[in-house]
NULUM-594726 format. One record per residue: x negated, y negated, z negated of N, C-alpha, C in turn; residue in three letters. Coordinates in pm, whole numbers, padded with zeros to 5 digits. Layout:
<nu=X nv=Y nw=Z cau=X cav=Y caw=Z cu=X cv=Y cw=Z aa=ALA>
...
This chain:
<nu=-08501 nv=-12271 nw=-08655 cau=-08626 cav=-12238 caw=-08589 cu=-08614 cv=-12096 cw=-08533 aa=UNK>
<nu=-08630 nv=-12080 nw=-08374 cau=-08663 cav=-11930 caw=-08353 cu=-08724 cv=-11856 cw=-08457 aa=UNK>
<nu=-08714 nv=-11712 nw=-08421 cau=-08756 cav=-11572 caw=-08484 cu=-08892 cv=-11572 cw=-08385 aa=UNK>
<nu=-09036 nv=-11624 nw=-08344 cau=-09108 cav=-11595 caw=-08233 cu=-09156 cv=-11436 cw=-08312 aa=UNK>
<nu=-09139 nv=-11383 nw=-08406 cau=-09157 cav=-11251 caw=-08446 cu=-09054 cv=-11148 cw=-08386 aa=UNK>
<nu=-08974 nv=-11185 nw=-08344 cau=-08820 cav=-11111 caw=-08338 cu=-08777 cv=-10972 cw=-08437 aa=UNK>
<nu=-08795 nv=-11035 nw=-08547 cau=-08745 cav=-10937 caw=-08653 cu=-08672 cv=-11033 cw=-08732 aa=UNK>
<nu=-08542 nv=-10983 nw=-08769 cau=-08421 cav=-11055 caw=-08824 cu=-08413 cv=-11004 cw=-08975 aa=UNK>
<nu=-08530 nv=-11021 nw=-09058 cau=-08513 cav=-10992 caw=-09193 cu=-08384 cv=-11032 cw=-09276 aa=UNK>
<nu=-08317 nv=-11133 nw=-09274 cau=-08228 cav=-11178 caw=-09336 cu=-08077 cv=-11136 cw=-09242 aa=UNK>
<nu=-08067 nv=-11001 nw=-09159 cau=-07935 cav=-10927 caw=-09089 cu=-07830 cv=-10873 cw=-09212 aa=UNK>
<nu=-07761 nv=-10872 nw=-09206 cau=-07653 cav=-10798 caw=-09313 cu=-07620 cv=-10897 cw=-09466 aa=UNK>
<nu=-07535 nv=-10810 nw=-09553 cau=-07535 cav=-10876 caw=-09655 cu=-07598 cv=-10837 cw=-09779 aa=UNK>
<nu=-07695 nv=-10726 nw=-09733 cau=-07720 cav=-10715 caw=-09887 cu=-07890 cv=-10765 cw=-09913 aa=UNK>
<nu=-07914 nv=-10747 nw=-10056 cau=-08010 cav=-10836 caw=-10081 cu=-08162 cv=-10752 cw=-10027 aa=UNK>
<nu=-08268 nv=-10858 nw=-09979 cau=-08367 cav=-10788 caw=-09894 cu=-08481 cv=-10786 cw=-09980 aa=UNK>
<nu=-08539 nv=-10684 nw=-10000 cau=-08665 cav=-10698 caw=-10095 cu=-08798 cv=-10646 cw=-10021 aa=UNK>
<nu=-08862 nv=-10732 nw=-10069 cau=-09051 cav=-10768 caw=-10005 cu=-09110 cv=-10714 cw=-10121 aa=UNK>
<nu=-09258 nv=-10658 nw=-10069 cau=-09339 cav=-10557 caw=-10146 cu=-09441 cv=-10644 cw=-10103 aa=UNK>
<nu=-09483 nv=-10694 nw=-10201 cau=-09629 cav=-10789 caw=-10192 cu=-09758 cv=-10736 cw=-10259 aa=UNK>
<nu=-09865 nv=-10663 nw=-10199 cau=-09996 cav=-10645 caw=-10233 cu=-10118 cv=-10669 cw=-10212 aa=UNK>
<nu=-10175 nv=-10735 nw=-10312 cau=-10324 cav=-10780 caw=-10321 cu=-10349 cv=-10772 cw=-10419 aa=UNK>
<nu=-10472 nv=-10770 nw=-10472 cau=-10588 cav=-10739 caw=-10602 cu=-10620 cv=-10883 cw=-10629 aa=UNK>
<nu=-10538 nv=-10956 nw=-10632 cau=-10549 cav=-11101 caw=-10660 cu=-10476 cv=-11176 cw=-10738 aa=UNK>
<nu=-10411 nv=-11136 nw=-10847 cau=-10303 cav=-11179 caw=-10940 cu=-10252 cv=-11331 cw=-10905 aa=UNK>
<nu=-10308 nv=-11406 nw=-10911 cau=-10253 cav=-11569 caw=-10831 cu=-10205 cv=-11509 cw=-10698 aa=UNK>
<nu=-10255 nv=-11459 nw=-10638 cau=-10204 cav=-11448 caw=-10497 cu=-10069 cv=-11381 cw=-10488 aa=UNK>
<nu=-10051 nv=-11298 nw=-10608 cau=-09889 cav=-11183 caw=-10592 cu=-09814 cv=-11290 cw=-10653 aa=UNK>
<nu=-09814 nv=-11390 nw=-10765 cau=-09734 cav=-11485 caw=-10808 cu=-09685 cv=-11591 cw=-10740 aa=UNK>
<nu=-09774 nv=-11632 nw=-10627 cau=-09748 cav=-11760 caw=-10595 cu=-09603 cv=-11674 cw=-10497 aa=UNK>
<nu=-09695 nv=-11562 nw=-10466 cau=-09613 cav=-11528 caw=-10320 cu=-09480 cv=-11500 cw=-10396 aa=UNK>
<nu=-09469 nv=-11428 nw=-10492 cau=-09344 cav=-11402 caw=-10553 cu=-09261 cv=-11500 cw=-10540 aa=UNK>
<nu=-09345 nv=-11620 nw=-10651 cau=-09295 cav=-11740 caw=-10666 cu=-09188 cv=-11755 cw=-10532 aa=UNK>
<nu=-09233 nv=-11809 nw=-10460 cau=-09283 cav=-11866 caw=-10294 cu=-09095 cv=-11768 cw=-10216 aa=UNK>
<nu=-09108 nv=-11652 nw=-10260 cau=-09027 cav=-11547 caw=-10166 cu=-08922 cv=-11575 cw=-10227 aa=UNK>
<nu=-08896 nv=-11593 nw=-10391 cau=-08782 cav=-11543 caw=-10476 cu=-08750 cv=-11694 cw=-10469 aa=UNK>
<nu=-08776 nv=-11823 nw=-10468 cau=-08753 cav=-11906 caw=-10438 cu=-08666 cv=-12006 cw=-10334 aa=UNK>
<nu=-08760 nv=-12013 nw=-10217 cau=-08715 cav=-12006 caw=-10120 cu=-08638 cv=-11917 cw=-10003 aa=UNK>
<nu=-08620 nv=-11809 nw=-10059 cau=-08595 cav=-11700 caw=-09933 cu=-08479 cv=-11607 cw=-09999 aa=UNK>
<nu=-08484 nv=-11626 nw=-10152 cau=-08366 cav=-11535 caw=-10169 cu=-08380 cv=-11394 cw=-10176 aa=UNK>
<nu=-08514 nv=-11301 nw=-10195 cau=-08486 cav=-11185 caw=-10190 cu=-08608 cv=-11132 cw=-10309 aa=UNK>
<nu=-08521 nv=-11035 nw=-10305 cau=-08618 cav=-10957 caw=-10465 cu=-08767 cv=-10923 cw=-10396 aa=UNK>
<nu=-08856 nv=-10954 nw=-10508 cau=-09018 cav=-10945 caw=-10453 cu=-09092 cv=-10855 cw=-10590 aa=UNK>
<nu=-09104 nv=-10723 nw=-10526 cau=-09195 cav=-10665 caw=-10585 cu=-09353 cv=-10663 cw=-10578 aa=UNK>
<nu=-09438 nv=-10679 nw=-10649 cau=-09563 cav=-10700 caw=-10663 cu=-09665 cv=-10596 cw=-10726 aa=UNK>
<nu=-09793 nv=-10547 nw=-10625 cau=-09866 cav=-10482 caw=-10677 cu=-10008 cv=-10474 cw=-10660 aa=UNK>
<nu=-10056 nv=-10478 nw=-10799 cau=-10259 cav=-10550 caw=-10752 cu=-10350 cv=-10479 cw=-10717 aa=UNK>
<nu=-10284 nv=-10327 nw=-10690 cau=-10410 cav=-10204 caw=-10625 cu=-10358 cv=-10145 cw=-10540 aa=UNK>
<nu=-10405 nv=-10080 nw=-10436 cau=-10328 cav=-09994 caw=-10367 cu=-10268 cv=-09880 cw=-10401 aa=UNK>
<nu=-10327 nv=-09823 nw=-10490 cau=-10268 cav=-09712 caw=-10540 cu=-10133 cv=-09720 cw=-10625 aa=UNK>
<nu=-10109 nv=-09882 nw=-10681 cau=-10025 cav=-09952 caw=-10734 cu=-09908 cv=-09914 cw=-10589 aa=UNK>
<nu=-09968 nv=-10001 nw=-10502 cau=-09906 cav=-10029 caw=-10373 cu=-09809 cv=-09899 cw=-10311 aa=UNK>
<nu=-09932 nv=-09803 nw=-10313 cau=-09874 cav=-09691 caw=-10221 cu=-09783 cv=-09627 cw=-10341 aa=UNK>
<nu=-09754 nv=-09619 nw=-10447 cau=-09686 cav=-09541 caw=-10532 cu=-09552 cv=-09602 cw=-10518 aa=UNK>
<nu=-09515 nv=-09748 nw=-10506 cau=-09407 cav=-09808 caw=-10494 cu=-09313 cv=-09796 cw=-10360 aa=UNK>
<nu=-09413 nv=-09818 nw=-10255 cau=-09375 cav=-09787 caw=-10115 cu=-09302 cv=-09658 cw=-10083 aa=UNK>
<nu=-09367 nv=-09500 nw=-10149 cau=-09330 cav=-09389 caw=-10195 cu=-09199 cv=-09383 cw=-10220 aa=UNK>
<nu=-09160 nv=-09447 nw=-10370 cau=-09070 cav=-09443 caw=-10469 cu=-08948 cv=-09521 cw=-10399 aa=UNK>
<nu=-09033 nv=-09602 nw=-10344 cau=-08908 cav=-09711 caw=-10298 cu=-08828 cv=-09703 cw=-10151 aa=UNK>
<nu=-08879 nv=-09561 nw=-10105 cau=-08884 cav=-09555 caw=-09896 cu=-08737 cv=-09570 cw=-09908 aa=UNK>
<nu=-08740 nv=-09661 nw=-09767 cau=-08620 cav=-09686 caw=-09726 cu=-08553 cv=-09838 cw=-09836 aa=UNK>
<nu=-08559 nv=-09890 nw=-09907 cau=-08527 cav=-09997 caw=-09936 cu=-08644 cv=-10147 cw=-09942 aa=UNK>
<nu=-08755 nv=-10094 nw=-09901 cau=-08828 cav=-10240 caw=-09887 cu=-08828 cv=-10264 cw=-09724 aa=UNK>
<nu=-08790 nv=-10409 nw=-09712 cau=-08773 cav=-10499 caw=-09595 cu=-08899 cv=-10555 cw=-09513 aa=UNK>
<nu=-08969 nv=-10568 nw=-09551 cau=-09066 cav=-10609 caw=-09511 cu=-09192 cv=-10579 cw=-09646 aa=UNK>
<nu=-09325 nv=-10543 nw=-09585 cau=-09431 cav=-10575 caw=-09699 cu=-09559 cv=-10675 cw=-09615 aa=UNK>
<nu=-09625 nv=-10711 nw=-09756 cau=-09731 cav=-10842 caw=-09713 cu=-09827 cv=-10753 cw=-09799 aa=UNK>
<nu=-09949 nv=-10750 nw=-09720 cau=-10055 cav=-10680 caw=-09812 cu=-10206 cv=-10723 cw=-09733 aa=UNK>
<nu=-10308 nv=-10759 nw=-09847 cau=-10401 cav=-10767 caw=-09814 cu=-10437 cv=-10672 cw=-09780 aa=UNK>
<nu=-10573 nv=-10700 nw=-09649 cau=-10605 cav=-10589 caw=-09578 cu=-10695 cv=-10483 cw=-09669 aa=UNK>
<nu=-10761 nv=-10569 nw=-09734 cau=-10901 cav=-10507 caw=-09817 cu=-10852 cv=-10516 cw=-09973 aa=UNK>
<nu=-10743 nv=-10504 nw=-09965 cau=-10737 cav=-10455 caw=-10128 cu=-10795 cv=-10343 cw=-10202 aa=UNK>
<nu=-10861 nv=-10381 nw=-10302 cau=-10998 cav=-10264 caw=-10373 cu=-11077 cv=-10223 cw=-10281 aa=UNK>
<nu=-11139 nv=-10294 nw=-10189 cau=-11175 cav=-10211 caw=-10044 cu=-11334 cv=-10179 cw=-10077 aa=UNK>
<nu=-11320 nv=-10197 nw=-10244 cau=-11479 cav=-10171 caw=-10240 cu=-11461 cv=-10009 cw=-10255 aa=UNK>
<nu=-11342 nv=-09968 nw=-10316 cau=-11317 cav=-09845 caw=-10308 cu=-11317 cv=-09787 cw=-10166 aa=UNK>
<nu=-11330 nv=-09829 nw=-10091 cau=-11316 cav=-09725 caw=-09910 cu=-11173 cv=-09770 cw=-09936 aa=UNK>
<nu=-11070 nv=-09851 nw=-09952 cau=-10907 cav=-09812 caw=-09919 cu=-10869 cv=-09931 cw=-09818 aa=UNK>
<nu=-10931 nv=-09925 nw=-09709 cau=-10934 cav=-10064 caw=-09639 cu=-10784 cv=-10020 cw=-09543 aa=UNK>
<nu=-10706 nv=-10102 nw=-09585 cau=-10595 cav=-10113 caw=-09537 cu=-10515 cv=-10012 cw=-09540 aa=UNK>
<nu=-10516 nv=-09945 nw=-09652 cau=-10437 cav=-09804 caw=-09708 cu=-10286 cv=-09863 cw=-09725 aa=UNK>
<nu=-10270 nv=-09970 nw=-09805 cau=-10131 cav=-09981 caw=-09806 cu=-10059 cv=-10011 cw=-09697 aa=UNK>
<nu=-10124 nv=-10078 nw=-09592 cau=-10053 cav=-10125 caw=-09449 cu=-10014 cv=-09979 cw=-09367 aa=UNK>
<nu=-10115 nv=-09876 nw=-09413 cau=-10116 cav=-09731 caw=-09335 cu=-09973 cv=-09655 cw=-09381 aa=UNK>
<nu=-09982 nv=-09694 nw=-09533 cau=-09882 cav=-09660 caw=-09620 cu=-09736 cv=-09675 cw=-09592 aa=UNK>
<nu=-09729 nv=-09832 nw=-09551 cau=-09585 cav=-09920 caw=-09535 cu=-09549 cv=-09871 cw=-09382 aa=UNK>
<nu=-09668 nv=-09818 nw=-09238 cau=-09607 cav=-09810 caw=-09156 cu=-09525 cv=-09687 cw=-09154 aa=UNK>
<nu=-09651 nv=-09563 nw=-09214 cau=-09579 cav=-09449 caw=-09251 cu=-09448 cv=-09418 cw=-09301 aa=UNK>
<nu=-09410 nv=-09493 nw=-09366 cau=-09282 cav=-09524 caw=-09444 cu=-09156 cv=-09610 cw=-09347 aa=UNK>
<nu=-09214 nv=-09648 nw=-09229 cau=-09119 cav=-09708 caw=-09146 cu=-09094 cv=-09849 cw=-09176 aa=UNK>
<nu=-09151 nv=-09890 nw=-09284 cau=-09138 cav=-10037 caw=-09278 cu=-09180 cv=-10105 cw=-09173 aa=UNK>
<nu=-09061 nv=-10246 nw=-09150 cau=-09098 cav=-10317 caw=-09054 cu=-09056 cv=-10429 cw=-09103 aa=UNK>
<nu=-09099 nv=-10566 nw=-09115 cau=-09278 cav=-10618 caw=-09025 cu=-09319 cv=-10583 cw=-09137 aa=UNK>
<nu=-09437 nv=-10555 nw=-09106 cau=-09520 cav=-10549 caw=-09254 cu=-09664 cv=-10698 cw=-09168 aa=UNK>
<nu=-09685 nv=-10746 nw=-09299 cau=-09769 cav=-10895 caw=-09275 cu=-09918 cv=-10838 cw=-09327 aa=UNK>
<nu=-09967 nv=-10826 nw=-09261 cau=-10169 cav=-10800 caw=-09317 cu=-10213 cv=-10907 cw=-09300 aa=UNK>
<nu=-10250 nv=-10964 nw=-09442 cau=-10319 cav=-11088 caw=-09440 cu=-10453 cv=-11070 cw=-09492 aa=UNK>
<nu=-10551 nv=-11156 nw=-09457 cau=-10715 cav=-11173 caw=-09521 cu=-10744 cv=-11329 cw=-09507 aa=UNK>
<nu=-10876 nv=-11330 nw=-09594 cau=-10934 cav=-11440 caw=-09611 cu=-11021 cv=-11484 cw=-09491 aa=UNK>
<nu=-11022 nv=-11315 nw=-09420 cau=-11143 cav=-11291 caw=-09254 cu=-11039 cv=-11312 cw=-09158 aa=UNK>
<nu=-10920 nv=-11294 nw=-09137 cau=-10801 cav=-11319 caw=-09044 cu=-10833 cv=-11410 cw=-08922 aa=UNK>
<nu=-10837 nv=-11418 nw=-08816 cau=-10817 cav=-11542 caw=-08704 cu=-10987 cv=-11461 cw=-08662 aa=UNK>
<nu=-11080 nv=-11372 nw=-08680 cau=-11192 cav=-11312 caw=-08610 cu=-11132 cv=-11154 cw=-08587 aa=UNK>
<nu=-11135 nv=-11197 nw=-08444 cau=-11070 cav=-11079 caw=-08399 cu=-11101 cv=-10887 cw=-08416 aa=UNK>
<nu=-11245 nv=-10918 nw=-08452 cau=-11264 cav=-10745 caw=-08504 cu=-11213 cv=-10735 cw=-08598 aa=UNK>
<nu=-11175 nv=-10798 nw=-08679 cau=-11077 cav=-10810 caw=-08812 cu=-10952 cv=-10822 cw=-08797 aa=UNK>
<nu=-10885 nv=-10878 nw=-08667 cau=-10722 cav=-10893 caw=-08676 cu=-10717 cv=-10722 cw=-08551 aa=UNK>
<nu=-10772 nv=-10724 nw=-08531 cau=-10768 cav=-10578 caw=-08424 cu=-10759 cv=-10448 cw=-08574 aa=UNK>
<nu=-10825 nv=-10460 nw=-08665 cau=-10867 cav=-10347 caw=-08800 cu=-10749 cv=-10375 cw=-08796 aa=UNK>
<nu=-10682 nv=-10478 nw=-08879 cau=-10524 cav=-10511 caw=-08933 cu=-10399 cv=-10456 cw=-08844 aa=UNK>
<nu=-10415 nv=-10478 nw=-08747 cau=-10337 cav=-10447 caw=-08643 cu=-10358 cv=-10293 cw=-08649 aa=UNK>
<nu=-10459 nv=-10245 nw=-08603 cau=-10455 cav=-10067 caw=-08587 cu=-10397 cv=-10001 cw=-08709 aa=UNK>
<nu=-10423 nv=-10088 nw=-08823 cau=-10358 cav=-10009 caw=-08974 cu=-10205 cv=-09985 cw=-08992 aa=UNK>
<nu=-10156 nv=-10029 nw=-08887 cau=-09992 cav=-10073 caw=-08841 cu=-09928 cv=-10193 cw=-08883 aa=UNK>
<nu=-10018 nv=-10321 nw=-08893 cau=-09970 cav=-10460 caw=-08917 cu=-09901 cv=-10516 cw=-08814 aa=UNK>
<nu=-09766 nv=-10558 nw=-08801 cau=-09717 cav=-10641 caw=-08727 cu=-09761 cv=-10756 cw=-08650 aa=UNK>
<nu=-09773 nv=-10841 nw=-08777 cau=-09791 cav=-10979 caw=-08796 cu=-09895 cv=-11007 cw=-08921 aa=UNK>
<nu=-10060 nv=-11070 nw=-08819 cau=-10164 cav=-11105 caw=-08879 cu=-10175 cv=-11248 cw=-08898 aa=UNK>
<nu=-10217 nv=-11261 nw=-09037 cau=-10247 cav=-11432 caw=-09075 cu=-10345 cv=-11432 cw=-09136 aa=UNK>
<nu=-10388 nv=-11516 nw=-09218 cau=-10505 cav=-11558 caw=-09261 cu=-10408 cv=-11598 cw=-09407 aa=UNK>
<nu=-10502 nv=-11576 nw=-09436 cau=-10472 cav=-11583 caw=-09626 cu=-10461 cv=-11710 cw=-09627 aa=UNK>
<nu=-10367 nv=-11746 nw=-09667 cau=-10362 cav=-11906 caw=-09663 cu=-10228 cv=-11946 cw=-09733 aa=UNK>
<nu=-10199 nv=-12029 nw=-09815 cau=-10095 cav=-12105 caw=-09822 cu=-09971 cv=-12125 cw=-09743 aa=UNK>
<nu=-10070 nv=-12231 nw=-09651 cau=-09974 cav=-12319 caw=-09543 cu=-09935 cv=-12208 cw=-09446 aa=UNK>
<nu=-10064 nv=-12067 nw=-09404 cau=-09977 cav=-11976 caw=-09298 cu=-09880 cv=-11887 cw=-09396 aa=UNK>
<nu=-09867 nv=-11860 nw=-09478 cau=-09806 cav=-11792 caw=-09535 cu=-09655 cv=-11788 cw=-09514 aa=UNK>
<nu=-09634 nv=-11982 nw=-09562 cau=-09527 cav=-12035 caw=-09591 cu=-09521 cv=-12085 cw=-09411 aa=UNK>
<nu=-09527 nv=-12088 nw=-09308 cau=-09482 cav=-12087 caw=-09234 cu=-09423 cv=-11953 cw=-09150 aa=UNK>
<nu=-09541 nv=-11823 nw=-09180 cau=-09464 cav=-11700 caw=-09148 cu=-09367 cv=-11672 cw=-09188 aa=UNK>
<nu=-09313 nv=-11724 nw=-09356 cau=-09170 cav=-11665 caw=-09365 cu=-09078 cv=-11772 cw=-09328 aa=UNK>
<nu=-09124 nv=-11900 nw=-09354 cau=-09035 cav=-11992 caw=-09282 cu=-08946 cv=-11928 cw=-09121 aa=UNK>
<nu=-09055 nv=-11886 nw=-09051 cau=-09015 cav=-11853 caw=-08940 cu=-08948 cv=-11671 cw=-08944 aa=UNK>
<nu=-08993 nv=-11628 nw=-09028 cau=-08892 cav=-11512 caw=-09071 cu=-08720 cv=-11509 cw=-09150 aa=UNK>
<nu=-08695 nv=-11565 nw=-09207 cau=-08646 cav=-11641 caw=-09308 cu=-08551 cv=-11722 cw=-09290 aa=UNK>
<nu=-08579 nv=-11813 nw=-09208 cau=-08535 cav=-11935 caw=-09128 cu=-08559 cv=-12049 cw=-09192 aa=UNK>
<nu=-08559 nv=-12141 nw=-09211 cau=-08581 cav=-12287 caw=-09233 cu=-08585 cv=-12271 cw=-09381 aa=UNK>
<nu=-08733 nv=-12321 nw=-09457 cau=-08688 cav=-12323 caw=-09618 cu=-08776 cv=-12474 cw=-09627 aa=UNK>
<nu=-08722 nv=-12499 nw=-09735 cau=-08813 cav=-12641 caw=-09751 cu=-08927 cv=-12637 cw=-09821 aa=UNK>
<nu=-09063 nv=-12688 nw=-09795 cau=-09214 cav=-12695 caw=-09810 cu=-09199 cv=-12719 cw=-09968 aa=UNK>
């Protein structure tokens, strides 16, 4: 399947690791699940942003891509702190996902926070964004 992202996460030989954040404990497992599974690459996970941004920090220069909800703790004001975080840091793609995703004053927020690539919290988009990152994994 084309790259319609044109970012070649899986270039070189060494192993690629994803930084997955949301305040949603099912949601960092499945995805773990989901990454370390099918895709082959180490998946770090974190359920606050402050979780988030401390790892991103610690870790600059070796995470490959990050997936982070937009509104993690966002009752705190940190609306899309870790995406601000991951661009600062030069990560690329980074994935901003929400449950609000596909209404555009909301994929425009995601986007300005330095999100690549916006989806909708979902399962099925999930597992087709990395499918198509990734290349072909089975459902």
């Amino acid at each position: 399947m084309p790259n319609k992202f044109n970012f070649n996460i899986m270039n070189g030989e060494e192993e690629k690791t994803v930084l997955v954040v949301d305040d949603e404990p099912a949601i960092t497992k499945m995805s773990k699940r989901i990454l370390e599974k099918f895709c082959n690459v180490n998946v770090i996970t974190a359920n606050t942003v402050k979780e988030g941004i401390k790892i991103i920090n610690e870790e600059r220069g070796n995470i490959d891509l990050l997936v982070s909800d937009w509104d993690v703790n966002a009752n705190d004001g940190a609306w899309a702190e870790a995406i601000k975080a991951g661009k600062e840091a030069g990560i690329e793609p980074i994935i901003g996902w929400s449950g609000r995703a596909g209404h555009p004053s909301v994929d425009d927020l995601i986007k300005e926070a330095g999100a690549t690539i916006v989806i909708l919290k979902d399962l099925d988009a999930f597992i087709e964004t990395i499918r198509t990152m990734f290349g072909d994994i089975q459902k």
